[in-house]
LUMZA-425070 format. One record per residue (C-alpha): residue in three letters; x, y, z. Coordinates in steps of 0.001 Angstrom, whole numbers, plus 500000, padded with zeros to 6 digits. Layout:
% LUMZA-425070
residu; xx; yy; zz
Ala; X; Y; Z .
...
//
This chain:
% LUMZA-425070
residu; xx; yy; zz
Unk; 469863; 513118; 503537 .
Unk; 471056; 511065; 500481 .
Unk; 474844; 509695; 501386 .
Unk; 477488; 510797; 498349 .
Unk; 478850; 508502; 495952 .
Unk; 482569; 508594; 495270 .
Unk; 484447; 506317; 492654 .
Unk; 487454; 505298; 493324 .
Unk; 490198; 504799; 490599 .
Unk; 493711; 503109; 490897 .
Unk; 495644; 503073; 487793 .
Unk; 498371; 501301; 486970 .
Unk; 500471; 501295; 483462 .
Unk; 498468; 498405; 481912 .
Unk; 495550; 497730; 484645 .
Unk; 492648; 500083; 486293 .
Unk; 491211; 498833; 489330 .
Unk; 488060; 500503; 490616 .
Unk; 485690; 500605; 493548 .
Unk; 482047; 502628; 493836 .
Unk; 481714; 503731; 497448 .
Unk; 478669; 504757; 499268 .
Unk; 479347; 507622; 502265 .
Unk; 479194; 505714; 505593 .
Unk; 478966; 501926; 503944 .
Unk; 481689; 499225; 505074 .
Unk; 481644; 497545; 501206 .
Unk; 481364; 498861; 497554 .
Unk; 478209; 498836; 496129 .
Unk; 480712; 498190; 492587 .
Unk; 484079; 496820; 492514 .
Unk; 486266; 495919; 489744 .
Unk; 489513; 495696; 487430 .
Unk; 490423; 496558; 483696 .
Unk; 493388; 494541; 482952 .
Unk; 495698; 493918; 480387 .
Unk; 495616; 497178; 479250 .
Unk; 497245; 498161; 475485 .
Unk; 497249; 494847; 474234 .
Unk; 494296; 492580; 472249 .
Unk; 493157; 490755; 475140 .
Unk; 492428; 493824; 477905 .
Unk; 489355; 492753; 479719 .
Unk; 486967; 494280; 482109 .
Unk; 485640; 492679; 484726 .
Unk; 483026; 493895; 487559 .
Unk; 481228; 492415; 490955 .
Unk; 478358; 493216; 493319 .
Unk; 477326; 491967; 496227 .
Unk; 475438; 489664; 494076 .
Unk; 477395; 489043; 490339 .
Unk; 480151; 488808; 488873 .
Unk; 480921; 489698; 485285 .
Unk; 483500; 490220; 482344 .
Unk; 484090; 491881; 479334 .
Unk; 486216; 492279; 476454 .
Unk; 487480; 495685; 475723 .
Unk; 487645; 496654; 472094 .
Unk; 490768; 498601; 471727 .
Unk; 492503; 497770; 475237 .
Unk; 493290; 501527; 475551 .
Unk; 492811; 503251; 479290 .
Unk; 489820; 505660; 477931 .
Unk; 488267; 502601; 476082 .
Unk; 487916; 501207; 480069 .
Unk; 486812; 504501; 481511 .
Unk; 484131; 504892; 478333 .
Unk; 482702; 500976; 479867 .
Unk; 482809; 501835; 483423 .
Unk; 480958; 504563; 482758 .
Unk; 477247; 502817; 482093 .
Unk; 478595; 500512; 484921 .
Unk; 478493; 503359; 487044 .
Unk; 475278; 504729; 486244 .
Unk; 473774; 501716; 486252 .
Unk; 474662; 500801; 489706 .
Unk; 474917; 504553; 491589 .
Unk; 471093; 505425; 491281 .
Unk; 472533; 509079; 491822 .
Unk; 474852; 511536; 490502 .
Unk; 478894; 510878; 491409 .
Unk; 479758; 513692; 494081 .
Unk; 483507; 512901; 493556 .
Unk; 486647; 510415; 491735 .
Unk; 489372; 509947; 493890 .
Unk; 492466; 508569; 491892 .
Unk; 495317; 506865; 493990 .
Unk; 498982; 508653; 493193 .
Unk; 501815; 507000; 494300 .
Unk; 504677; 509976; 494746 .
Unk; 503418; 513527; 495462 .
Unk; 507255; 514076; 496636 .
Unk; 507213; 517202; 499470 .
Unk; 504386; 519161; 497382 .
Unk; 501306; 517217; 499066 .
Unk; 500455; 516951; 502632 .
Unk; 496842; 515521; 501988 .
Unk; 494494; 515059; 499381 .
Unk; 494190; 517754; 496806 .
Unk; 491443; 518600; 494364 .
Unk; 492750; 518281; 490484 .
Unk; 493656; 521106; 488397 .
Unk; 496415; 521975; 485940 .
Unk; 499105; 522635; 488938 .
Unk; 498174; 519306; 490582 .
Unk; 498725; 517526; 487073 .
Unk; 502162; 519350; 486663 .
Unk; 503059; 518547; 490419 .
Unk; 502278; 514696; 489990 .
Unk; 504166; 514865; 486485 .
Unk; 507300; 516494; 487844 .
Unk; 507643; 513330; 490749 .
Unk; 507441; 511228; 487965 .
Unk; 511371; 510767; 488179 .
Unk; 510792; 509445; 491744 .
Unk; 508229; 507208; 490280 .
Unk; 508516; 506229; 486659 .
Unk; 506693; 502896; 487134 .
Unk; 503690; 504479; 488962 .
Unk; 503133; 508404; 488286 .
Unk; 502632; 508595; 484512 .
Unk; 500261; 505407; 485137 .
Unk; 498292; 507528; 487571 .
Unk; 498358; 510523; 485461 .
Unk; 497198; 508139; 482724 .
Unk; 493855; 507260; 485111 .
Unk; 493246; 510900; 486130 .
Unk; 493383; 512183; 482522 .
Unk; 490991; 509394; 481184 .
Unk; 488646; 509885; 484129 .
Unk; 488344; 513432; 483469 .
Unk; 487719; 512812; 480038 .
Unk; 484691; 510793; 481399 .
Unk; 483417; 512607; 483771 .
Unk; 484617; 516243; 483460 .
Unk; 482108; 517696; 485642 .
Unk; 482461; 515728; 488788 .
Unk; 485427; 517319; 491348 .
Unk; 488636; 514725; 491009 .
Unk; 490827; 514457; 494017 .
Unk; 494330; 513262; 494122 .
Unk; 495171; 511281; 497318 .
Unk; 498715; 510432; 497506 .
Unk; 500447; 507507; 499208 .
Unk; 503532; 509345; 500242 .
Unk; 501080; 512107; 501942 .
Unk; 500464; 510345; 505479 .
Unk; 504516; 510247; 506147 .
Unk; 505274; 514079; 505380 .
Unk; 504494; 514288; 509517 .
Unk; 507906; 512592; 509943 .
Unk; 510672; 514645; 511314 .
Unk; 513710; 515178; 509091 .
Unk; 515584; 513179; 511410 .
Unk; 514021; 510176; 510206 .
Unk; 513272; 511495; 506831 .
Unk; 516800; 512411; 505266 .
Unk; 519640; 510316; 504186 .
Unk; 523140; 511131; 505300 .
Unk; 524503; 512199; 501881 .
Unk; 525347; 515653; 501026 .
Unk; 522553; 518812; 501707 .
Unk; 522705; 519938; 497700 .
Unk; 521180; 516382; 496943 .
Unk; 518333; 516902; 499124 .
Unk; 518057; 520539; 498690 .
Unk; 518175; 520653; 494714 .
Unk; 516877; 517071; 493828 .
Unk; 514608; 516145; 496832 .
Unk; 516423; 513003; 497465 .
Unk; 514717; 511790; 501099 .
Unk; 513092; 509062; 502143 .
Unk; 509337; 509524; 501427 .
Unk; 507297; 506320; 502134 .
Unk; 504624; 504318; 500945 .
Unk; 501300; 502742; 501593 .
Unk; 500009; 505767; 503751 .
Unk; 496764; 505388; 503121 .
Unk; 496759; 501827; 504441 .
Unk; 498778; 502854; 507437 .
Unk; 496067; 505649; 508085 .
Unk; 493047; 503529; 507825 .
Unk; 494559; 500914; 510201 .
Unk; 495688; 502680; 512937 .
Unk; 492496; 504662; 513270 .
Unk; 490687; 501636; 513321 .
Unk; 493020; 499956; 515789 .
Unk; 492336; 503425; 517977 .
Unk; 488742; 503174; 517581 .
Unk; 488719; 499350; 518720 .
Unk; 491109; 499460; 521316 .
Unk; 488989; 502506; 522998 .
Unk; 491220; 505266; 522478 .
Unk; 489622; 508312; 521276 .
Unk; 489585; 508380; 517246 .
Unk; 493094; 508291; 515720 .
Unk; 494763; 508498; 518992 .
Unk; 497611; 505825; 520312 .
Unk; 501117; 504230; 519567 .
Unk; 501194; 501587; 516826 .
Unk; 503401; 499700; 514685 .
Unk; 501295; 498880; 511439 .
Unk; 503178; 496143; 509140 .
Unk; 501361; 496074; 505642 .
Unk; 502365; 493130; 504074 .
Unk; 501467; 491515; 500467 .
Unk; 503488; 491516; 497637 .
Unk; 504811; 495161; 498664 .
Unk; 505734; 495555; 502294 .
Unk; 506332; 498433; 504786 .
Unk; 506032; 499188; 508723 .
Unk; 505229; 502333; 510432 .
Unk; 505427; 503959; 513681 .
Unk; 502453; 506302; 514132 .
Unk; 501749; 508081; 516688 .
Unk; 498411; 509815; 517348 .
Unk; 497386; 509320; 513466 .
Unk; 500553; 510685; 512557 .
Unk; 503661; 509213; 510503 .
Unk; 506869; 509622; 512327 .
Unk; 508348; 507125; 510479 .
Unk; 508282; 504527; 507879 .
Unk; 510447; 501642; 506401 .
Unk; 510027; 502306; 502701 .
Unk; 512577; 505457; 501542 .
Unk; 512698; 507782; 498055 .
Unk; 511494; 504599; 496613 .
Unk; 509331; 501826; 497326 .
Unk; 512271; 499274; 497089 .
Unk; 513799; 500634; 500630 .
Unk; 512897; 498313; 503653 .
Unk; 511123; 495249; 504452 .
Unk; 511863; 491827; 502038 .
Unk; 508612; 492223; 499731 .
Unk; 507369; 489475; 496791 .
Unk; 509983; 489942; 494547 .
Unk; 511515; 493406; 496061 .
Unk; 514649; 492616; 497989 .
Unk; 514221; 495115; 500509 .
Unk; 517514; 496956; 502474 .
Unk; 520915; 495676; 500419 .
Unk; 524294; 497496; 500737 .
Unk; 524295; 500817; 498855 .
Unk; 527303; 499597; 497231 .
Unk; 526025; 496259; 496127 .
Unk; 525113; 498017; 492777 .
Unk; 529294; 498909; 492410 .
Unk; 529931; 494972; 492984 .
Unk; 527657; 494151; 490288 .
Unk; 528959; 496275; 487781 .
Unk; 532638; 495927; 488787 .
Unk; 532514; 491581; 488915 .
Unk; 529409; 491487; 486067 .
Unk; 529555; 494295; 483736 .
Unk; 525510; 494598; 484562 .
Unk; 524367; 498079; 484244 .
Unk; 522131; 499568; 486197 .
Unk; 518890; 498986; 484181 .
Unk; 519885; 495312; 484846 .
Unk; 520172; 495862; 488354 .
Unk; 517212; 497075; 488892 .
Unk; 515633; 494308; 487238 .
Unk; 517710; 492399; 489506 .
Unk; 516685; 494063; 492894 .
Unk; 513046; 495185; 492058 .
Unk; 511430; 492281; 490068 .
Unk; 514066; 489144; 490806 .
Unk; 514734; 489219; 494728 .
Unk; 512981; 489381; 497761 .
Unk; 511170; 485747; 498331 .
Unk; 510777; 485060; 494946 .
Unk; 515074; 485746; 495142 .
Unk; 515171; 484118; 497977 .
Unk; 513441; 480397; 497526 .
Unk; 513877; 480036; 494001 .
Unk; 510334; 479401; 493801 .
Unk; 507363; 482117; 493540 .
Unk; 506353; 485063; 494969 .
Unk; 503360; 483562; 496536 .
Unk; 503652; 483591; 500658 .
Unk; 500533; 480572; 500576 .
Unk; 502597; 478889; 498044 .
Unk; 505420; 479294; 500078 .
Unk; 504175; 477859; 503105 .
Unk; 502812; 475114; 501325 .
Unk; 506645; 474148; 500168 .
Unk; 508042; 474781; 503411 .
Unk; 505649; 472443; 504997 .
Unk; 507058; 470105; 502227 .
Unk; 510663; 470433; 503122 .
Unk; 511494; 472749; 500563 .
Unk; 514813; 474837; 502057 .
Unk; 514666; 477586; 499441 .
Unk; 510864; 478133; 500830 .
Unk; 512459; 477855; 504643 .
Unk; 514680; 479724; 504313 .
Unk; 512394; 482812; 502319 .
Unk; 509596; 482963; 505690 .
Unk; 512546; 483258; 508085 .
Unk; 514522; 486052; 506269 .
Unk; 511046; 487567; 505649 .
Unk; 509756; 487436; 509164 .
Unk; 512739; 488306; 511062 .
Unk; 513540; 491367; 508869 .
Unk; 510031; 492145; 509303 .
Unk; 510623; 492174; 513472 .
Unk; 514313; 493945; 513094 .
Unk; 512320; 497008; 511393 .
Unk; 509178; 496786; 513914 .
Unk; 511536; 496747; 516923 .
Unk; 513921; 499741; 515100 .
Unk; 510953; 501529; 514776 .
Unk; 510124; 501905; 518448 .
Unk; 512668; 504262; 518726 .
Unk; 509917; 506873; 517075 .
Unk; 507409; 505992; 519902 .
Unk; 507465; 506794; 523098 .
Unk; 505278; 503969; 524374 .
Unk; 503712; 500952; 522485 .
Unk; 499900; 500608; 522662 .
Unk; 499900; 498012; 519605 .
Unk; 500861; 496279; 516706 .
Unk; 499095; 496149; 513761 .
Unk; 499315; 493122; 510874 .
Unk; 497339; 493948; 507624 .
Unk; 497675; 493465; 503740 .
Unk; 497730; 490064; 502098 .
Unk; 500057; 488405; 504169 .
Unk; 499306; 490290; 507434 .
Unk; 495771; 489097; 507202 .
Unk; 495590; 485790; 506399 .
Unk; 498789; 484176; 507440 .
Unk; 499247; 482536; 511388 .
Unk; 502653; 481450; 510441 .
Unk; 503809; 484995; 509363 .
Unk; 502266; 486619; 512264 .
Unk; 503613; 483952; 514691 .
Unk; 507193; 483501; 513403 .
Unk; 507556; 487534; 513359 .
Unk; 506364; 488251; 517145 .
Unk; 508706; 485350; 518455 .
Unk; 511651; 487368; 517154 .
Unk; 509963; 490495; 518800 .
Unk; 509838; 488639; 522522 .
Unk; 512158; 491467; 523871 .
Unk; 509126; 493640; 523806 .
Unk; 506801; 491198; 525824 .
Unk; 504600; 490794; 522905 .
Unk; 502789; 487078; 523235 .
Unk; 499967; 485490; 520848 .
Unk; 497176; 483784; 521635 .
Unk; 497553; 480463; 519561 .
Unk; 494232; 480147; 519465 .
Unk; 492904; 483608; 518002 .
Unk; 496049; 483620; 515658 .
Unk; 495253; 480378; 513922 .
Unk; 491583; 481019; 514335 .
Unk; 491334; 484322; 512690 .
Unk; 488642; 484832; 510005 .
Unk; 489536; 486361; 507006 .
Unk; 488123; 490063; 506612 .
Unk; 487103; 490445; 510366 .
Unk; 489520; 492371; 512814 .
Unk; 490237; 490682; 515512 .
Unk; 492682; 490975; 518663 .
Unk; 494964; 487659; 518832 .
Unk; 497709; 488917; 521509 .
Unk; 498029; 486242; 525110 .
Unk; 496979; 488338; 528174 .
Unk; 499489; 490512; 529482 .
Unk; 501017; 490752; 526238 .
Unk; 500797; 494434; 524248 .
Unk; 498017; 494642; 522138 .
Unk; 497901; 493297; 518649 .
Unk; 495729; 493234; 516338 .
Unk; 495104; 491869; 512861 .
Unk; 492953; 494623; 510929 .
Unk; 491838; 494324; 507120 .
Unk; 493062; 497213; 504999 .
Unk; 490700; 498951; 503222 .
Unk; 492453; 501906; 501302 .
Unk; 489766; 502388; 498187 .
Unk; 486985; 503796; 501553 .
Unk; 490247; 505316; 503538 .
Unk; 490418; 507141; 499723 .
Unk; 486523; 507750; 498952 .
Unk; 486136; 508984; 502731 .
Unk; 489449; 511840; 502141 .
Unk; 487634; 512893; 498954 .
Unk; 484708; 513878; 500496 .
Unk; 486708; 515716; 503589 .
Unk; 488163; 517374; 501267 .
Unk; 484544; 518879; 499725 .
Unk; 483849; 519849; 502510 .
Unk; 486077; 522081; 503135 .
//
């Protein structure tokens, strides 16, 4: 039987990133990003197992880079598409799981656009362009915020008056579901649980950051809120502040709240934090130099990191593991290392040896013996997205 083909399409407001998956394969047969979108120098550039190649793009527009992927496509498939699966960021409380595109689905994603104005147009954007493309092939939606509708409203709602949440949807949602997903049934499958059973904490961490608790391949609950600034310190993100820090501002600065934002979304976190970059390697590079602004950065970062891992076993009723993936999860030692000695009250241990000897792109156990499990797993959200697009056809 010939295994389906599903492309995969992440779009951002000036950048499409694409994969080509192959039902059942562990890599893309077609990988790639469109970048610098809407300006003179947008460029598309493409790899296989074997190449890797660029080109210009004439007019930099998102249906200019849809119209080039498309010979890419048939060039390298060898068979008809059997589905696009396009990465939304907020479906808000109207999406549970993936959903096949049609007019509602476009109106649904467009009305969560308030909780989302940096991401839901931009995905809206992709899907539109894509269709335009290939208007005969099914297009599924999946949605990062689907994986955490499981948690209870316990965790889920703020303590501010029922109208807001009733009348505005103002909750905490949560992000990066789909990595969460594809980790913890992985870390099920190679701890020999039966699939998508067990207790984990997952901590995806790169230049956006959450934890989850999951329980039996279900979201109970989640660091990021109604937006993904809530939670963990992230690149340039500064995480959990005081609600009323944005009062302060205004009150000593005169800064309005477009400046805050600035302020909290693109100007904090570690870049905030060390004065420096957003870059963890760079990071540990200067801290290994001395620097105290980089110092000081890794030890907010890592024991924030623990503070939410360890509040978050209050959703589990056991621990079988923890989970590190994402940039920083899966190729830092000193991240990992510094962030389970804050997390000793839970008698989790590491292996020195398997932490600072892990290969990147392999999962890999790295916890001492008699410590909990944990494990260091390599997202891979474009398959975790090409594999719910086909569930969904089949049912």
């Amino acid at each position: 039987m010939t295994q389906r083909l599903v492309l995969v399409i992440n779009c951002g407001s000036s950048s499409i990133k694409f994969a080509l998956r192959r039902e059942g394969d562990s890599a893309a047969l077609l990988s790639g990003l469109a970048e610098r979108l809407g300006s003179d120098q947008a460029t598309l550039q493409w790899k296989t197992a074997s190449a890797l190649e660029e080109t210009l793009l004439e007019d930099g527009e998102h249906g200019s880079a849809m119209a080039a992927l498309l010979p890419l496509i048939e060039q390298h498939a060898g068979q008809p598409l059997s589905a696009v699966g396009h990465r939304v960021v907020h479906g808000g409380e109207h999406f549970t799981q993936a959903q096949l595109i049609d007019n509602k689905v476009i109106a649904a994603i467009s009305a969560n656009a308030d909780l989302a104005p940096l991401h839901n147009p931009a995905n809206l954007t992709g899907i539109q362009a894509a269709m335009a493309v290939f208007p005969d092939i099914p297009h599924v939606a999946i949605f990062d915020t689907a994986f955490h509708q499981s948690m209870p409203a316990y965790a889920y709602r703020y303590a501010i008056p029922e109208a807001l949440y009733r009348e505005h949807a103002i909750r905490r949602y949560g992000f990066h579901g789909t990595s969460h997903q594809y980790v913890t049934h992985r870390a099920s499958l190679l701890s020999g649980h039966a699939p998508g059973r067990g207790a984990w904490l997952s901590a995806h961490l790169g230049n956006g950051c959450s934890s989850c608790a999951v329980l039996d391949g279900r979201s109970l609950d989640t660091s990021m809120g109604l937006t993904p600034l809530e939670g963990l310190v992230m690149g340039t993100r500064s995480g959990d502040v005081d609600p009323n820090l944005h009062a302060h501002l205004g009150r000593t600065l005169g800064w309005d709240l477009p400046r805050i934002e600035q302020l909290l979304n693109r100007e904090s976190g570690l870049l905030g934090l060390s004065g420096l970059t957003n870059d963890m390697r760079q990071l540990e590079a200067a801290a290994d130099d001395d620097h105290e602004g980089a110092k000081l950065a890794i030890e907010v970062f890592c024991y924030r990191l623990a503070r939410s891992l360890l509040g978050l076993c209050a959703a589990l009723p056991r621990l079988d593991g923890l989970l590190f993936t994402g940039g920083i999860g899966e190729n830092s030692a000193k991240i990992r290392a510094r962030t389970v000695e804050h997390m000793g009250a839970m008698g989790l241990k590491l292996d020195e040896a398997a932490n600072n000897g892990h290969a990147r792109g392999e999962a890999v156990a790295i916890h001492a013996k008699g410590s909990p499990t944990i494990w260091v797993i390599p997202t891979d959200e474009e398959r975790q997205i090409a594999d719910e697009s086909l569930a969904l056809l089949d049912h």
